[in-house]
C-alpha positions in Angstrom: 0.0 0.0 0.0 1.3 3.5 -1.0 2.2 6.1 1.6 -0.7 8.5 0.4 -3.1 4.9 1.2 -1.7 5.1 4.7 -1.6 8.7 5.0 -5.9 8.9 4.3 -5.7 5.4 6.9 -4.8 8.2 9.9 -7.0 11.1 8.3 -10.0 8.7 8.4 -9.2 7.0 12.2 -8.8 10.4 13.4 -12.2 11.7 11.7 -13.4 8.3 13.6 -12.4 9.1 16.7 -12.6 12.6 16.7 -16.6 12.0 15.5 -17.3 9.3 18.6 -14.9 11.3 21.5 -16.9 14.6 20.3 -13.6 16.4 20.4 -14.8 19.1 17.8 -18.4 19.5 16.2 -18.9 16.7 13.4 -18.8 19.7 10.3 -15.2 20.8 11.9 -14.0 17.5 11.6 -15.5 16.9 8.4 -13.6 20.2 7.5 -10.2 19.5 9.2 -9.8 16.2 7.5 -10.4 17.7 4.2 -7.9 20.5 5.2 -5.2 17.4 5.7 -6.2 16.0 2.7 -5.2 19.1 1.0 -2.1 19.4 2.7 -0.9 16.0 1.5 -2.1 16.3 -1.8 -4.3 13.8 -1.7 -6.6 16.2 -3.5 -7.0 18.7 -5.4 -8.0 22.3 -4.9 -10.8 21.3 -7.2 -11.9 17.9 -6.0 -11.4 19.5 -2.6 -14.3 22.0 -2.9 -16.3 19.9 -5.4 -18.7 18.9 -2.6 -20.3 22.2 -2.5 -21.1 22.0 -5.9 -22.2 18.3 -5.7 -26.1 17.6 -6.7 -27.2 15.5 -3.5 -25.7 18.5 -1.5 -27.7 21.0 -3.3 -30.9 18.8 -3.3 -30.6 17.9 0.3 -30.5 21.9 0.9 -33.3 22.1 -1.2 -35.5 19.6 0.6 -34.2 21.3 3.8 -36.5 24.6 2.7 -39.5 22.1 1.5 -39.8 20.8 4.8 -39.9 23.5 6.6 -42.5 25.3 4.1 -44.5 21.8 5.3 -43.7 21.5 8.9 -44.9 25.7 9.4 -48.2 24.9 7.2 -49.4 23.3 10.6 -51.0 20.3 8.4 -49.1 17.6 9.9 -49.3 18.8 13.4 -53.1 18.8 12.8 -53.5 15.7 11.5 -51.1 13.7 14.3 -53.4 15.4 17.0 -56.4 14.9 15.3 -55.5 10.9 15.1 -53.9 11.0 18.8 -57.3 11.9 20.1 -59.8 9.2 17.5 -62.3 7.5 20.2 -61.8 4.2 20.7 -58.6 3.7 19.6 -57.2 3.2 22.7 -53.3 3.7 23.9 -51.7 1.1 21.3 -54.0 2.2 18.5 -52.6 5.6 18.6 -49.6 4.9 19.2 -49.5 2.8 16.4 -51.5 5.1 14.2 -48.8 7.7 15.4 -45.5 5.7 14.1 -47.3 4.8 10.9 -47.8 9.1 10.2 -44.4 9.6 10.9 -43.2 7.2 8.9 -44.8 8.2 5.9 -43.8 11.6 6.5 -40.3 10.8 7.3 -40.5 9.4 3.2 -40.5 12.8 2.0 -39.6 15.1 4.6 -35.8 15.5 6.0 -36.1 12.6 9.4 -35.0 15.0 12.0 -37.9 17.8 11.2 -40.9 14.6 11.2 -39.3 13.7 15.0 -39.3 17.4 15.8 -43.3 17.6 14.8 -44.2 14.0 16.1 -42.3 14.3 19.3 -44.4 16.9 21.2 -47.4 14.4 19.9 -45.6 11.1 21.4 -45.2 13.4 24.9 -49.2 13.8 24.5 -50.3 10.9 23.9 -48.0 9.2 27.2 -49.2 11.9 29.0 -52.9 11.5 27.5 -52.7 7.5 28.8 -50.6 8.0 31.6 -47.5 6.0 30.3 -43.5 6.6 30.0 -42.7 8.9 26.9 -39.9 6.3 26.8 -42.3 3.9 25.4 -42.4 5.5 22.2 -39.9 8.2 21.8 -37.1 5.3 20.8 -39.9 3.4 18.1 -40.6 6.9 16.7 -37.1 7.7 15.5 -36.7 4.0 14.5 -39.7 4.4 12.2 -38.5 7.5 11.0 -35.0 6.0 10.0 -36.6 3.3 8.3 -39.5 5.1 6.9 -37.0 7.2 5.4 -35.4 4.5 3.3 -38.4 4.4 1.4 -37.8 6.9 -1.1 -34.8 8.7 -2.5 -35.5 11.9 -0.6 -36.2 10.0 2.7 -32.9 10.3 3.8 -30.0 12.9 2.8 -27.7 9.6 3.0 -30.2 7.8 0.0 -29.3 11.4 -2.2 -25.5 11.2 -1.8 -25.7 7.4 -2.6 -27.5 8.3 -5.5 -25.3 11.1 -6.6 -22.3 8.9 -6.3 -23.7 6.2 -7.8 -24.3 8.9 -11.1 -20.3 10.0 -10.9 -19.1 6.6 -10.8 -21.1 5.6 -14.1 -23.5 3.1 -12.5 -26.5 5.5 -12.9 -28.5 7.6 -10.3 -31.7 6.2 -8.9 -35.1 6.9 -9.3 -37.6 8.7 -6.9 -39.1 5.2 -5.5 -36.1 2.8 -6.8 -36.1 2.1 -3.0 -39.6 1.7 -2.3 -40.1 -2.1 -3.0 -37.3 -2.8 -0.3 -37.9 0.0 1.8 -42.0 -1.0 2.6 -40.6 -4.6 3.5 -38.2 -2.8 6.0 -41.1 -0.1 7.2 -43.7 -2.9 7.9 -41.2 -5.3 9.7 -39.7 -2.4 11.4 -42.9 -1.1 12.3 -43.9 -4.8 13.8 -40.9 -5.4 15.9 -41.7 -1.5 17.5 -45.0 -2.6 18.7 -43.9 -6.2 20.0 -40.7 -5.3 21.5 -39.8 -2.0 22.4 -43.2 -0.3 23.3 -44.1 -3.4 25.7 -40.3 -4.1 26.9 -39.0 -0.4 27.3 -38.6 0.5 30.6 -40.6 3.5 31.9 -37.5 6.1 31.9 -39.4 9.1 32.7 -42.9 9.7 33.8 -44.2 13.5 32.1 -46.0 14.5 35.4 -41.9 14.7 37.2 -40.2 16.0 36.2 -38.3 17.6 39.4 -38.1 13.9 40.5 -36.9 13.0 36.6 -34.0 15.6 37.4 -33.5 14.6 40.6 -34.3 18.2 42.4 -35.3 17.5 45.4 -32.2 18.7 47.3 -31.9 21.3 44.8 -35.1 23.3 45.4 -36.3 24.8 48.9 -38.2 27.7 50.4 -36.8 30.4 52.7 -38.4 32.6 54.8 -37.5 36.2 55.3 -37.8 37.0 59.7 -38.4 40.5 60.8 -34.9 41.8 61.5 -33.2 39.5 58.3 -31.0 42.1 56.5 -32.9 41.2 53.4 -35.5 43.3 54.1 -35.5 46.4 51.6 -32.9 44.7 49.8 -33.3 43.2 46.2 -31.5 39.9 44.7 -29.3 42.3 43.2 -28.3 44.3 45.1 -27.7 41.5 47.7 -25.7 39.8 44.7 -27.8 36.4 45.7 -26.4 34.8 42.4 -22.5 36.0 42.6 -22.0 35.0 46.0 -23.6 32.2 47.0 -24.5 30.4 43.9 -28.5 30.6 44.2 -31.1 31.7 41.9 -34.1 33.0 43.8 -36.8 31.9 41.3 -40.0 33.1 43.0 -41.1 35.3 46.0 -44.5 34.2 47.4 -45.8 37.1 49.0 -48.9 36.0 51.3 -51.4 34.6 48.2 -49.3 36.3 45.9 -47.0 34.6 43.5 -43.8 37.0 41.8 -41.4 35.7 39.3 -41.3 38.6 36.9 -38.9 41.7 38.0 -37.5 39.5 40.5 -34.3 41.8 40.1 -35.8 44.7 40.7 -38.6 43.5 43.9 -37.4 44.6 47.5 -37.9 41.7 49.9 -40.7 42.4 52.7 -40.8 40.8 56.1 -42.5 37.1 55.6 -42.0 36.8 52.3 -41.0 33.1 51.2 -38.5 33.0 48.6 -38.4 29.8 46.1 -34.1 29.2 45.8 -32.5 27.0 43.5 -28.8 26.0 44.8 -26.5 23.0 46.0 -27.2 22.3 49.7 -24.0 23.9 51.0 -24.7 27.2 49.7 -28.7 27.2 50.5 -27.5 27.0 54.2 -25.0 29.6 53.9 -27.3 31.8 52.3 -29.8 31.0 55.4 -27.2 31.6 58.0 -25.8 34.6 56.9 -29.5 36.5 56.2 -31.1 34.6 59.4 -33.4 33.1 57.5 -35.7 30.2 58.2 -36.0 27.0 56.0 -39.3 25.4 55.7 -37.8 22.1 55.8 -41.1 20.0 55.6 -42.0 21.6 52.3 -41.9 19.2 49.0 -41.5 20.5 46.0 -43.1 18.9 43.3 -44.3 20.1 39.4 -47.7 21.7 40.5 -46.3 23.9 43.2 -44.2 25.5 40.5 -46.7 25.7 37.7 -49.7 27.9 38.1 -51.5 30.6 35.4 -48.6 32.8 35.7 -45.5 30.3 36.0 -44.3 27.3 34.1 -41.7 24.5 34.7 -41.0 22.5 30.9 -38.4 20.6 29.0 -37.0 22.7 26.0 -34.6 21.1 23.5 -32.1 23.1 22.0 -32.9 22.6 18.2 -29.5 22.0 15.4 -30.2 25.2 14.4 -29.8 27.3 17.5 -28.0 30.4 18.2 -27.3 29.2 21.6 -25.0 25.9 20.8 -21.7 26.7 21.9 -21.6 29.2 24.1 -23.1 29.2 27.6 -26.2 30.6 29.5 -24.1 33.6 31.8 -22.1 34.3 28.6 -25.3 35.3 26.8 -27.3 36.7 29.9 -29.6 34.2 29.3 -31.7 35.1 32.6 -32.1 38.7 31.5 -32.8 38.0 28.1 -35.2 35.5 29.0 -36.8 36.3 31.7 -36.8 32.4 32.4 -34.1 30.2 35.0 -32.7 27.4 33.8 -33.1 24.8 36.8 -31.4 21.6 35.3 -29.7 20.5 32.3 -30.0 16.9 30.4 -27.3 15.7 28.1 -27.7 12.0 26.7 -29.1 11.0 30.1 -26.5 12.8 31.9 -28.3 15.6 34.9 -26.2 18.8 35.3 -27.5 20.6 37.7 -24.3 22.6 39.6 -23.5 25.8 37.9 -25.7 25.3 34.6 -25.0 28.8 33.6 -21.4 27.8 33.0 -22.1 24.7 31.3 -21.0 25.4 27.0 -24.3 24.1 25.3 -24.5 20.9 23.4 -27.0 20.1 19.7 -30.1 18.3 21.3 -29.6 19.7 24.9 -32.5 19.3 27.3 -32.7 22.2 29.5 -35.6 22.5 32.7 -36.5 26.0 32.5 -38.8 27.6 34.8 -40.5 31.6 34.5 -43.4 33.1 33.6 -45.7 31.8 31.5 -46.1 34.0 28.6 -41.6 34.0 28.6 -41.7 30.3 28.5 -43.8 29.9 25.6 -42.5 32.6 23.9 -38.8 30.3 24.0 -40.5 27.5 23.1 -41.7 29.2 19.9 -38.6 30.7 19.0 -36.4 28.8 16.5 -33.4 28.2 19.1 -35.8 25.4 20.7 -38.2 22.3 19.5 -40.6 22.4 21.8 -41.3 19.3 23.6 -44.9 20.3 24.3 -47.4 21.8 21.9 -48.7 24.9 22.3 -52.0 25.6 20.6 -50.9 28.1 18.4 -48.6 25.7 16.5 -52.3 23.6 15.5 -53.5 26.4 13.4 -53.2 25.8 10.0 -51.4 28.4 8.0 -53.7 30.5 5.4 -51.0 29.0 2.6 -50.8 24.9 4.1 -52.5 23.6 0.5 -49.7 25.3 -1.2 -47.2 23.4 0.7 -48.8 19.9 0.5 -48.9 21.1 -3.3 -45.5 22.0 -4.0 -44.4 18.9 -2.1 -46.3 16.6 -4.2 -45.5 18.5 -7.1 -41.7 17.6 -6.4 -42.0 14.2 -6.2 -45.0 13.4 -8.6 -42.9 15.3 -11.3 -39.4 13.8 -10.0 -41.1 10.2 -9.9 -42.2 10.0 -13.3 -39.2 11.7 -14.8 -40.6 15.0 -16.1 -37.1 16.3 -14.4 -34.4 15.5 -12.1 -35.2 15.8 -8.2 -32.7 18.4 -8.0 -34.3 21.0 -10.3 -37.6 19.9 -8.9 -36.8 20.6 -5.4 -35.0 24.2 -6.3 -38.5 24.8 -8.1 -40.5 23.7 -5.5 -38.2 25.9 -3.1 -39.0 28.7 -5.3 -42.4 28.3 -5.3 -42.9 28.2 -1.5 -40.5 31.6 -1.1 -42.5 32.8 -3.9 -46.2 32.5 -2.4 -45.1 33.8 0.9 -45.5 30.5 1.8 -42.2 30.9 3.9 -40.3 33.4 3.9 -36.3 33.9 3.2 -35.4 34.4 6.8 -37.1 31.2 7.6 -35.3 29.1 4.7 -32.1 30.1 6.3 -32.7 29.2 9.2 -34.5 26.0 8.3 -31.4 24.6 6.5 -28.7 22.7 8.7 -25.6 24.1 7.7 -23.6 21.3 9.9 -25.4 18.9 7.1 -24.7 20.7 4.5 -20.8 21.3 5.3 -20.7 17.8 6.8 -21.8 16.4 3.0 -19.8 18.9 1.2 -16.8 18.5 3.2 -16.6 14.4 3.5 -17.0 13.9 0.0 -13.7 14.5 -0.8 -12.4 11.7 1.0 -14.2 9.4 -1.3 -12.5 10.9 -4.2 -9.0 10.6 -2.0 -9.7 6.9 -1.7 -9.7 6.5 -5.0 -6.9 8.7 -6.1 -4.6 6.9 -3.5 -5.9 3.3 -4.6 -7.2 2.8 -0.8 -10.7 1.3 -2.2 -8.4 -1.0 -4.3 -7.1 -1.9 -1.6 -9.5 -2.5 0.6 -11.6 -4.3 -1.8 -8.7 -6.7 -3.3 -8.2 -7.8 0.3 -12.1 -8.7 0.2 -12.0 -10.3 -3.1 -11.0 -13.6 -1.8 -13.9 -13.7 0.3 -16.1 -12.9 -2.6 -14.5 -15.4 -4.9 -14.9 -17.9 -2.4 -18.4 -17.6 -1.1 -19.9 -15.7 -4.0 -21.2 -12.5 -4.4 -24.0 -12.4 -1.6 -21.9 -12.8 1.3 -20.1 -9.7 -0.2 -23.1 -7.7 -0.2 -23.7 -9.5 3.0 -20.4 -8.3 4.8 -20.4 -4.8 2.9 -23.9 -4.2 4.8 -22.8 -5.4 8.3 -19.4 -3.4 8.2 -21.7 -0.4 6.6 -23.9 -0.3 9.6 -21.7 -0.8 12.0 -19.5 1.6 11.3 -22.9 4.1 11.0 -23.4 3.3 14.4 -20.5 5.6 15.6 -19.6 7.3 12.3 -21.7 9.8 10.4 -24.5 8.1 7.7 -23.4 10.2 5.7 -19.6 10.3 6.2 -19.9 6.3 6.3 -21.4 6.3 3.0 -18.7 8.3 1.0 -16.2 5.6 2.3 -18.5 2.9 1.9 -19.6 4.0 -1.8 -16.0 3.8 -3.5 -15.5 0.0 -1.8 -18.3 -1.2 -2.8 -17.8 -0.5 -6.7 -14.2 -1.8 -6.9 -15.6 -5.2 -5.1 -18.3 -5.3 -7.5 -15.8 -4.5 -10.7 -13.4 -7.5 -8.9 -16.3 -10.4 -8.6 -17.3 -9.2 -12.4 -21.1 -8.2 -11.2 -22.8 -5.6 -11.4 -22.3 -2.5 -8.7 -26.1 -1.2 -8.3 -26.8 -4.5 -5.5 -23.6 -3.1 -3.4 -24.4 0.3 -3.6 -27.8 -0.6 -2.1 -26.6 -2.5 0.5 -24.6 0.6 1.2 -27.6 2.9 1.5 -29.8 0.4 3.4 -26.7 -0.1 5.8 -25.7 3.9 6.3 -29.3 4.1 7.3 -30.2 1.4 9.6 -28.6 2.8 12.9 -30.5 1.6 15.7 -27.0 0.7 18.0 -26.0 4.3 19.5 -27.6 8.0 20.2 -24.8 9.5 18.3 -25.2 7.3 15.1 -28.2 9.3 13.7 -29.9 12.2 14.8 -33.3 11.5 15.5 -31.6 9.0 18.0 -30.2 11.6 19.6 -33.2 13.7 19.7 -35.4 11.3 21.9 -32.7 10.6 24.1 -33.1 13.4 26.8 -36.8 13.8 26.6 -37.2 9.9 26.8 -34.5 9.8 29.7 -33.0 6.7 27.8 -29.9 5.3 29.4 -27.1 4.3 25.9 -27.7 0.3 26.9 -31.6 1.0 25.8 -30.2 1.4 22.2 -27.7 -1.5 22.6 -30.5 -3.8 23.9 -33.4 -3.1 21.5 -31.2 -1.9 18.3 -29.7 -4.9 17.8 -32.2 -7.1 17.1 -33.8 -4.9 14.8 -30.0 -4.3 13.1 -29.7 -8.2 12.5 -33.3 -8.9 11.5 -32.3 -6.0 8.8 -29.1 -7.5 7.7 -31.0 -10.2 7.2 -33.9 -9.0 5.2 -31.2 -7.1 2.6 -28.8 -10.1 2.3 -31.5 -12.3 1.6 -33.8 -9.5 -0.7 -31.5 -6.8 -2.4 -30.1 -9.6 -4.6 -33.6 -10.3 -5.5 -34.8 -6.4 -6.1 -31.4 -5.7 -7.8 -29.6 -8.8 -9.1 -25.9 -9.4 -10.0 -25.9 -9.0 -13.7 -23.2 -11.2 -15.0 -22.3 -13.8 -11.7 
């Protein structure tokens, strides 16, 4: 093997391990390895910015726009409610009426925005039937991963396959080329959900607790202010509550009355109870050093923070938010707000000592507590998905039948072959920004930019590994294998070594390495290279193993309070009974031409 082969060997382990050790966000790394790619020549300046120019990068922007044009016309919303709340369908006939939806959404609308719309609903309809959202959370982004293998806009991974497929000569695949295999994957998927995980998953979180769920019982107290306490006439500020000893002082209940706005600017009166918010230690210095009395036999629980005017939810911090990166005392959060940020969830992880200092993470779940009208008013913004609905968000828009028009348009017109899905999709973009439908602002925002560089960043790499001859490589040491036991257990292995590396790896990153193997082992057994590439596509998809191996996994895993063995334990069957299914049926839906 050549020293450039090696050379793109220790670029790709570190993008590996850089990707599952989070040491930098995944478009950085993306970035950085094409920056080393660069600096050994492994390609050039040309090839090196080629992925920004590529089609399935461009479509998948596209279809970023469409979806949100489809997810602000308020139609799906609607309709989940509407068959959340049927009569007589009872707990597992919405919930299966639920997955079903979101799986034929997720078809033709980018995965992560159907698990944003149908997550709130999943939340509802535990709470509706008093069951963990952990029962469905996980089988909702399941169904949306293998709903979107259904269709060549399912997935962005299904595009770049596609894409690849068309510069390598093979031929790019039609709008349902994946449908025939994809339905058998849907309903099986969709089967194994209801048997296994929905009546096996533990109950990780209950939606009525959620100070028990993050564990606030010694965080939260009431103190109350003595005549003669040096509080008196004082405000939080000007007594520096926060700087010195750590607390927030989230409410003052002042006889019947309840304040928790202008908390910064309210001098404290004799008996008033203030609700604090601090480690142990530094509630009973606070106490001490103001003489003030702790109501020690007072339990804190949801309802005694939630009223007309205050709130206590779970916000998730969406991929698109302005917050990621920096933390809450950085951005005066508090001030801006006008909410406290109690508690912080990260992939089943509680933070709950200094949370203002804590840099914030993609997919974040923060316990925020306020006023009412400032709580909602975050969990409308774009910076969060809201983990509850609110009932503004089940309005239909004035312009929703232009939406569901433009998105049928786009595939109806991509399906039959009137024109390619890219120029449909920049069309149907057009048309939304056009009608007002959505407006410029919200396309930019709409579109995941860590995508979008991810793509156009890691598809370099596939043309590195075939410029330094690594996919020759790779795929003459598997030859033997292939000539030996024929060309199914090829496709058989590719799949397995596809999806497992998915499982820690990026979909998409995992394809572009995957893509380039599988042709040269399809041009050494003499067969034809469209079977392999599915098997790729199928594989980069099916992630069921890990929280970080697609998003939607990540997405549920806060809210459903899932611990990472929950995705060991009821992923893998579902990843073997899949492996399965496209060893046995891809050779039968696309067979080897010439073994």
């Amino acid at each position: 093997m050549s020293l450039d082969a090696w050379i793109l060997v220790a670029i790709i382990v570190f993008a590996i391990a850089a990707f599952v050790l989070e040491w930098l966000p995944m478009d950085v790394v993306a970035l950085t390895s094409l920056g080393l790619c660069m600096v050994f020549n492994l390609v050039s300046p040309e090839e090196a910015i080629s992925g920004f120019g590529n089609t399935a990068v461009i479509t998948v922007l596209m279809m970023f726009i469409l979806s949100a044009g489809f997810v602000h016309s308020g139609l799906v919303t609607r309709l989940a409610y509407r068959i959340s709340d049927l009569p007589g369908t009872g707990r597992w006939g919405a919930a299966v009426m639920l997955l079903v939806l979101a799986g034929a959404v997720s078809a033709f609308l980018n995965n992560t925005a159907a698990v944003a719309v149908f997550m709130p609903v999943a939340i509802y309809l535990s709470r509706h039937h008093r069951t963990s959202p952990s029962k469905l959370l996980l089988p909702l982004s399941y169904t949306a991963i293998f709903g979107g293998t259904c269709t060549l806009i399912g997935t962005s991974t299904n595009l770049l396959v596609s894409s690849l497929a068309g510069q390598f000569g093979v031929g790019e695949f039609s709008m349902f080329e994946f449908l025939a295999l994809g339905s058998i994957f849907f309903a099986v998927g969709l089967l194994y959900n209801v048997l296994i995980p929905m009546k096996h998953l533990p109950p990780r979180s209950l939606p009525a607790s959620l100070t028990s769920k993050y564990h606030l019982v010694g965080f939260l107290t009431e103190l109350k202010v003595p005549a003669g306490s040096k509080l008196i006439g004082r405000t939080v500020v000007e007594e520096q509550v926060s700087d010195q000893y750590q607390l927030n002082v989230l409410e003052i209940l002042r006889g019947s009355e309840k304040i928790s706005s202008d908390l910064r600017g309210t001098p404290i009166e004799p008996d008033d109870i203030l609700l604090v918010r601090g480690a142990v230690e530094d509630i009973l210095t606070f106490k001490e050093h103001h003489a003030l009395l702790l109501l020690t036999d007072t339990k804190l629980s949801d309802s005694d923070l939630s009223d007309q005017h205050t709130i206590l939810a779970e916000l998730q911090l969406s991929p698109l938010s302005s917050l990621i990166g920096s933390n809450l005392k950085e951005i005066d959060f508090r001030r801006k707000s006008g909410a406290f940020v109690l508690a912080l969830n990260r992939t089943g992880e509680f933070i709950r000592d200094k949370v203002a200092m804590i840099p914030l993470k993609q997919w974040d779940t923060l316990l925020v507590f306020g006023p009412r009208s400032r709580v909602e008013a975050l969990a409308e913004s774009e910076d969060f998905a809201a983990l509850e609905e609110r009932e503004v968000r089940l309005r239909l828009s004035p312009r929703w039948w232009i939406c569901a028009a433009v998105i049928l348009l786009v595939v109806g017109l991509a399906a039959i072959g009137v024109m390619p899905i890219l120029k449909a999709s920049l069309l149907g973009a057009v048309a939304l920004l056009v009608t007002r439908s959505i407006t410029i602002q919200q396309a930019y925002r709409a579109i995941d930019w860590t995508v979008i560089f991810l793509l156009a960043a890691i598809l370099p790499l596939g043309i590195a590994m075939q410029n330094t001859g690594l996919a020759d490589v790779i795929s003459g040491a598997l030859q033997p294998v292939g000539e030996r036991h024929g060309a199914m257990i090829m496709l058989s292995l590719l799949y397995l070594a596809t999806t497992l590396l998915t499982s820690v790896f990026s979909n998409n990153a995992t394809a572009v390495l995957m893509v380039p193997i599988a042709i040269a082992a399809a041009a050494d057994l003499g067969v034809d290279a469209k079977p392999f590439l599915m098997a790729v596509a199928y594989g980069a998809s099916a992630s069921f193993l890990t929280p970080m191996g697609y998003q939607t996994n990540a997405m549920v895993f806060g809210p459903g309070n899932y611990k990472f063995v929950d995705y060991l334990k009821f992923g893998a069957p579902l990843t073997v009974v899949f492996w399965i299914l496209a060893s046995l049926l891809i050779p039968v839906f696309w067979p080897f031409a010439g073994s």
